[in-house]
N, C-alpha and C positions, 0 to 999 in steps of 0.2 A: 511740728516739733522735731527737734533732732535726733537721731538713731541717739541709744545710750548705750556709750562703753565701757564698758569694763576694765581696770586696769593690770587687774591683775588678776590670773589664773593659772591654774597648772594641768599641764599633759603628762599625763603618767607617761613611761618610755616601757614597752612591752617586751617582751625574753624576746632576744635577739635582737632589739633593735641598736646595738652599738656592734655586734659581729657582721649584720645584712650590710650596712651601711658604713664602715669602718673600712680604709684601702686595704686591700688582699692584701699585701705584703705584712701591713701592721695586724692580721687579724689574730695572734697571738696575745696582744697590747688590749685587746678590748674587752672593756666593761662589761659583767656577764651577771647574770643571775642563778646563784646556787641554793639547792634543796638541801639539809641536812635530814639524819634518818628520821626523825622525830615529825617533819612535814615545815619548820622552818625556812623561809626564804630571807638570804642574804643576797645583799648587791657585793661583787665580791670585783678585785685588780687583782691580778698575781696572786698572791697568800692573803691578800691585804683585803680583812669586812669591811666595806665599807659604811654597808647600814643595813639595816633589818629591813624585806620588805615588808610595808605593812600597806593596808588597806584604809584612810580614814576617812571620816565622815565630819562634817560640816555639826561643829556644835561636842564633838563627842573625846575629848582629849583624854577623859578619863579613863576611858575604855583604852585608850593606845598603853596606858600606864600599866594596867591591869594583862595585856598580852603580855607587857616587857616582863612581868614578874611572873607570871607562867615558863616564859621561857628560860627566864633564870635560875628558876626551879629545876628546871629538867623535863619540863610537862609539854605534852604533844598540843600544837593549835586548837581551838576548841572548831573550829574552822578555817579549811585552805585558801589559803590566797588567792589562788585563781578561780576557785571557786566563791569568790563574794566581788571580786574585782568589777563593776558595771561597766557597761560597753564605753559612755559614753568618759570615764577616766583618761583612755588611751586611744579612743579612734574620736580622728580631728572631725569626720564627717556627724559620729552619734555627739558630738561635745555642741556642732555649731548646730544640730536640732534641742540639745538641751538648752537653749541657752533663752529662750522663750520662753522654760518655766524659771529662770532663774530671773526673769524681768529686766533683760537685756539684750540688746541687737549682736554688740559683734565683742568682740573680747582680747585682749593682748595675753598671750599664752608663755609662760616660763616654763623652763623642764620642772621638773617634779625631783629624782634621784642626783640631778643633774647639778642640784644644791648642794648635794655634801662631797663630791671628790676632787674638788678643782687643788687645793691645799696638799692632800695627798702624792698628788699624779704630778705635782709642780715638782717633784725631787727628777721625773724625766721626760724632759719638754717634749721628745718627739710623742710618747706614749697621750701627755696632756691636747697635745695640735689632732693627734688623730683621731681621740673621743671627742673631741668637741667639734671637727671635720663630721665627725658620724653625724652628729644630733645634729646640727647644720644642712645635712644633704637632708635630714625626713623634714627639716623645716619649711623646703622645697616642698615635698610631697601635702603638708600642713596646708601652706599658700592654695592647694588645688581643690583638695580634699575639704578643706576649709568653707569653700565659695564665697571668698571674701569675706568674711565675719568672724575667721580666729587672724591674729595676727601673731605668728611664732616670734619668739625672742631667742635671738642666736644666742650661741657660750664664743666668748673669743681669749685672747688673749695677746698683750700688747708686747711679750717678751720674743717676739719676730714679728719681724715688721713686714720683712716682703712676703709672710706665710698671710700676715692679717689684709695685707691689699689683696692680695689675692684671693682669700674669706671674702672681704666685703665686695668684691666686683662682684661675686659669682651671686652671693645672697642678695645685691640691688637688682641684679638680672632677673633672682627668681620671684622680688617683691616684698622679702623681708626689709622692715622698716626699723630693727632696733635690735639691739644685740645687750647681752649681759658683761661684761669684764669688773675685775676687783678694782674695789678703789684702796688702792694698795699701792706700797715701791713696787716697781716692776727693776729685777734684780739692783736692789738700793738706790734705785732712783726714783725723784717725787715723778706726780706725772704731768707737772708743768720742766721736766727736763727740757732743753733744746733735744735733745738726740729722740725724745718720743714727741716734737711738733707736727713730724710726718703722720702719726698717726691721728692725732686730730683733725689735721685737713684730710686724710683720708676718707673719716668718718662723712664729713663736710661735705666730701668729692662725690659720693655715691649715697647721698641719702639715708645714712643710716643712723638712729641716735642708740650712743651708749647708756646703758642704764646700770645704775648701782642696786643692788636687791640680797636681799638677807641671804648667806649663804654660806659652806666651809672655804673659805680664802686666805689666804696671806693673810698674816695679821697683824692687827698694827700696833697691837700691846705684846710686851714681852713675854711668849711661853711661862714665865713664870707665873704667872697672873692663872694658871689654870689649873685648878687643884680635882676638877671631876674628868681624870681622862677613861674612868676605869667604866664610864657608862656611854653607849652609842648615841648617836645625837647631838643637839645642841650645849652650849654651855651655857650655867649659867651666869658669867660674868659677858657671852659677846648677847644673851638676851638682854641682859640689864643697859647694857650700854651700844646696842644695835645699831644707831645711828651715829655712832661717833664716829666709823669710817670715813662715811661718806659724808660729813660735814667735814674731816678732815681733809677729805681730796679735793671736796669744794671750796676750802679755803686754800688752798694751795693752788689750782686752778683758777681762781681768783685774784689773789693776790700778786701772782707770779706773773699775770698778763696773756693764759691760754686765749680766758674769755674774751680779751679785748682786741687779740690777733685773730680769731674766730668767731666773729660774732653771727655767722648763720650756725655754730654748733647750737645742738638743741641737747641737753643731759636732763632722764627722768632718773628718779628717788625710788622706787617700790616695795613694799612690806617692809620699810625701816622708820616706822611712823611718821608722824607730821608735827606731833605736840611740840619737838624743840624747831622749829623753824622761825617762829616770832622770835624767841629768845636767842637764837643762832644769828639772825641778822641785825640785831640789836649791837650785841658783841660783837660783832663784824664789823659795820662801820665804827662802836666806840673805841673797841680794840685798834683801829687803823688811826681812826685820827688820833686819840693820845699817842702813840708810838711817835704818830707825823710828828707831833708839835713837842714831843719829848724829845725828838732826836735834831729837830729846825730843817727836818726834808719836806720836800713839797713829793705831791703824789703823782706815783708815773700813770696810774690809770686818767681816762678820760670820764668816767664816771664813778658814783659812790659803788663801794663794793657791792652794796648788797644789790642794786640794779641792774647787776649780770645778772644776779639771782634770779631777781624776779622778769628777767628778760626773755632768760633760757633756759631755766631748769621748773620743770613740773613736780609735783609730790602727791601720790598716793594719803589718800586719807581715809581712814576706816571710819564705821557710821559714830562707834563711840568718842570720836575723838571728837565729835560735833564741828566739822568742818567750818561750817556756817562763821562760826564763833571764832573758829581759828584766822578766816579770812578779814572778819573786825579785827582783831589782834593785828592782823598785817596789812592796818590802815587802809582796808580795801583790794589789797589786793589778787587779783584769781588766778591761783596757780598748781590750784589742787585736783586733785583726783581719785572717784570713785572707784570702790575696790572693793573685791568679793573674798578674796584668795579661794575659791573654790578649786577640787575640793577639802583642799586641809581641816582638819581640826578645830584649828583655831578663828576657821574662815564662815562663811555662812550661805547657806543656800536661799535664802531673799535678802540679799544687798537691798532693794528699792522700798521693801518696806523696814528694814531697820534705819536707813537715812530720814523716811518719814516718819520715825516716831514723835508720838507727841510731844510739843515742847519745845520754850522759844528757840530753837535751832534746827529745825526740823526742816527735810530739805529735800526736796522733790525737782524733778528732772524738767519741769514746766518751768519752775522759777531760778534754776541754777544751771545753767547749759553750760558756765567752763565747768563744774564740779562732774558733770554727767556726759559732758562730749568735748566740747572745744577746747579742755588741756591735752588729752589725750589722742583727740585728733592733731593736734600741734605736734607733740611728740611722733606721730605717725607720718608728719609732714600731708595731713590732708589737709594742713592752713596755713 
C-alpha cells in the first residue's frame, strides 16, 4: 500500500526563529514574540500585534474562545504558553515521530503564525521578503530534521521577481517541493499578467508548486466588507467566503491562458475547502461557453477550462466534506486530498479514522490512493 500523506499540517515557528534566521542587516524587521506583564504572549512587527500566541488543540476551539475573553478581561493565563506548548508543535524531528500516532507516514507542513502577517508587512516589501527569507532558510533545516516525512511549505511572494528566483533556486537545492503565495493582484495586477509569466515558469524551472491556503493576505473584496476589525483573528466574512480567492485566481489563470502556456505547472488549494469545486467547474466551462457564443468568439484555449483544473490543481478535503461523494459530483474525477490541519482547533488528531466513518462514503487509504497519496504526491512532484 502506499505511504499516506497528509496534506496539510502546521509547524508552530519557536521565539526566535524569525531573528536566528532573518539576514543580520534586516534583524531589526523581524518577527518576534512578546510577553506582556499579565503572562500573555503576542506575535508582535514593530508596534504592530500581530496575533495572540496561543497553544491549540485538535477538536477544542471553544477553549481558544474562552482564553480570548480572559484576556480581554484583564486576567492572567490560566496557564503559560511555553509551558503547555508540546515538543512535537515546533521541532520537525518530535512532529515526523508523531505522525504514526496520527495514522500517517509523511506530511506537507505550512507555518502556523506564519498565516496571519503577510497583509500587514505587505505595506514594506523589504521587511515582508525578509521574514519570509527567515521561515524559508529553517524550511531547509525542516528537509533534514525531517528525514524525509515532513515536507515544509515555503511563504513567497511574487511582488520581486529576481528576489522569488532566487527563493526558489536555493529552496529546490534544499528539497522544498511547494511554497505558499496569495492568490491576490500582486501590486494591481491579476496573476495571469504577462509581466508575472516569469514567475510561473520559474515555479516550472525548479520544481516547486505554489499553493493557495487560508491565510491574512491581500484581499480581494473591498476593506469595506469588514466590519470585526476590533478582534484578533480571523474574519468572519473571509471564513464564510474562504474559497473565493483562490477560485478567483483560478479563473483568472485559466482563462487568461497561464495554464495553457504552462502545463507542467502543478497548483495545490489547502484548508480553503473542497465543497465549491463541483459547482466551481460547472460555472466555469457554462460561464465560458455563453460568454463564447454571446459574443460569436471562438475560444483561445486548446482545452475546456475546467480540464486545467482537473489536470493541475489538487484540493485538500476534510473527512466531513465526504470526499468520496465530492469525487461522484466531479464525474469521477481524483483530485483531492487528505488533510488533518494538525494541530489547529479546527483540525483533528485521527484524520484516518474520521475519513473512515461509517457510511456510504467512507474512505480508507486501501481503496482511495489519489485521496491518501497520489494527489499529494503529485503536487510534491514524486509523480
Amino acid at each position: 500500500m502506499n505511504t499516506v500523506i497528509d496534506s496539510d499540517q502546521h509547524l508552530y515557528e519557536y521565539r526566535g526563529l524569525w531573528e536566528e534566521h532573518i539576514d543580520p542587516a534586516m534583524r531589526h524587521e523581524a518577527i518576534r514574540f512578546a510577553d506582556d506583564p499579565l503572562g500573555h504572549v503576542r506575535v508582535v512587527w514593530r508596534e504592530h500585534v500581530l496575533a495572540v500566541a496561543d497553544v491549540q488543540t485538535p477538536g477544542e476551539t471553544d477553549a481558544i474562545g474562552e482564553r480570548r475573553r480572559r484576556e480581554r478581561e484583564g486576567l492572567p493565563p490560566l496557564v503559560r504558553y511555553d509551558e503547555t506548548l508540546p515538543r512535537d508543535y515546533w521541532d520537525p524531528a518530535a512532529r515526523a515521530e508523531r505522525l504514526a500516532a496520527l495514522g500517517v507516514d509523511e506530511a506537507i507542513v505550512f507555518p502556523n503564525y506564519g498565516l496571519i502577517w503577510e497583509r500587514t508587512l505587505s505595506r514594506e516589501l523589504a521587511a515582508l521578503r525578509a521574514n519570509m527569507a527567515a521561515w524559508n532558510r529553517w524550511c531547509e533545516a525542516v528537509i533534514v530534521e525531517g528525514k524525509g516525512r515532513l515536507h515544509p511549505v515555503a511563504h513567497l511572494t511574487l511582488r520581486d521577481l529576481p528576489w522569488l528566483e532566487a527563493q526558489l533556486a536555493r529552496l529546490s537545492a534544499a528539497g522544498v517541493r511547494a511554497a505558499m503565495i496569495a492568490p491576490a493582484l500582486v501590486d494591481g495586477k491579476p496573476l495571469s499578467h504577462p509581466d508575472l509569466d516569469r514567475a510561473w515558469a520559474a515555479f516550472v524551472h525548479h520544481g516547486i508548486t505554489p499553493c493557495f491556503h487560508v491565510a491574512d493576505q491581500p484581499k480581494v473584496f473591498d476593506e469595506a466588507w469588514y466590519k470585526d476589525r476590533n478582534e484578533l483573528g480571523v474574519s468572519v466574512v473571509d471564513t464564510v467566503f474562504l474559497y473565493v480567492p483562490a477560485a478567483l485566481a483560478l479563473t483568472d489563470l485559466i482563462l487568461n491562458g497561464v495554464l495553457e502556456r504552462h502545463l507542467e505547472l502543478r497548483i495545490g488549494i489547502v484548508e480553503l475547502s473542497a465543497v465549491w469545486v463541483p459547482l466551481f467547474l460547472m460555472m466555469l466551462d457554462g460561464g465560458t461557453d455563453f460568454v463564447r457564443r454571446l459574443s460569436g468568439q471562438t475560444s483561445k484555449l486548446s482545452m475546456r477550462p475546467s480540464d486545467y483544473f482537473r489536470r493541475l490543481v489538487r484540493v485538500s478535503s476534510f473527512a466531513y466534506e465526504l470526499p468520496l461523494n465530492l469525487e461522484r459530483m466531479l464525474g469521477g474525477s481524483d483530485l483531492l486530498m487528505c488533510c488533518s490541519d494538525y494541530p489547529h482547533s479546527e483540525g483533528t488528531a485521527r484524520p484516518i479514522e474520521d475519513y473512515a466513518a461509517p457510511g456510504r462514503f467512507a474512505a480508507r487509504p486501501a481503496d482511495a490512493p489519489g485521496l491518501f497519496h497520489n494527489n499529494a504526491a503529485f503536487l510534491l512532484r514524486k509523480l
